[in-house]
Every structure is written in C-alpha cells, then in structure tokens.
N, C-alpha and C positions, 0 to 999 in steps of 0.2 A: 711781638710780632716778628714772626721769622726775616729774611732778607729776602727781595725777590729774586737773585739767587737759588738762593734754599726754597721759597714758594714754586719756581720755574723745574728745579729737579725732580720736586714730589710731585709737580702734575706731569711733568713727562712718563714717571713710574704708572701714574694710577691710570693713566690713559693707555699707555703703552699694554698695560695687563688685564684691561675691562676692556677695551676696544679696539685691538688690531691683533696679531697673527706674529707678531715681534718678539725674541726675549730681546734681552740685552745686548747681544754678541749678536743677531740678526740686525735691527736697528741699526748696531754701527755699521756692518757690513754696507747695509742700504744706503746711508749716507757716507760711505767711505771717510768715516772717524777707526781710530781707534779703540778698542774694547775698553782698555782701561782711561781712555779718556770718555770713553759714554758712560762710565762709571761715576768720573768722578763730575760730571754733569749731573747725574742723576740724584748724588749728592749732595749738592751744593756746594763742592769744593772746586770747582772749574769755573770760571766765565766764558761763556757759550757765544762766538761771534755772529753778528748777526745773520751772517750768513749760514752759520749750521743753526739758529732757529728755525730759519728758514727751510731747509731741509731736514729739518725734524718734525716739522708741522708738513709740508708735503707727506712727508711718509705717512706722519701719524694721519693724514685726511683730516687735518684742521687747522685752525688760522693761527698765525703766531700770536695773534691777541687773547688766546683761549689758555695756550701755553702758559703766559704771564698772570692768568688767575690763578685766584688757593684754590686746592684742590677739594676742601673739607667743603 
C-alpha cells in the first residue's frame, strides 16, 4: 500500500484533471505554491502542510478528507 503521501498526490492529480479547470502551473498559481513544489506534491515527494491541504481542497471544491482518500 502506497503512503498516504503518495495516496494524497495521485488524488490531488486525478481530481485536479476530471474535475476542475486547473493544470499544474494554474493550481499553484491559485494557492500561491510553487510549480515545482505542486509537482513534487503531486508526486508524493513533498509533505504538504496542512495548511496548503487546505488550500488545495478549497481550490479543488472539496474537503481535505476526500484529498486523503485513494484515488482507485
């Protein structure tokens, strides 16, 4: 089983690309991250503070508990 980490970046991907208007480089913009650190979120190479959960889930219009599920 992957890490929730690694579970937290693939749902931000799959949501990010079926349900909002975001790429990768928009998203950061919106939460004013970094491009290459919403990369390496989306990865699972970053630890994502709670506080940009929390602004990732605003953008994306969904709860940070939805985030933290697998995405499969």
């Amino acid at each position: 089983m992957a890490s929730l980490r690694v579970r937290f970046g693939r749902t931000v991907v799959q949501i990010r690309k079926t349900e909002s208007k975001y790429s990768q480089e928009s998203l950061a913009r919106a939460i004013k991250v970094h491009r290459t650190y919403m990369g390496l979120i989306e990865r699972g190479k970053a630890n994502a503070t709670l506080d940009i959960i929390e602004k990732i889930a605003k953008a994306l219009k969904v709860t940070p508990a939805r985030l933290m599920s697998d995405p499969d």
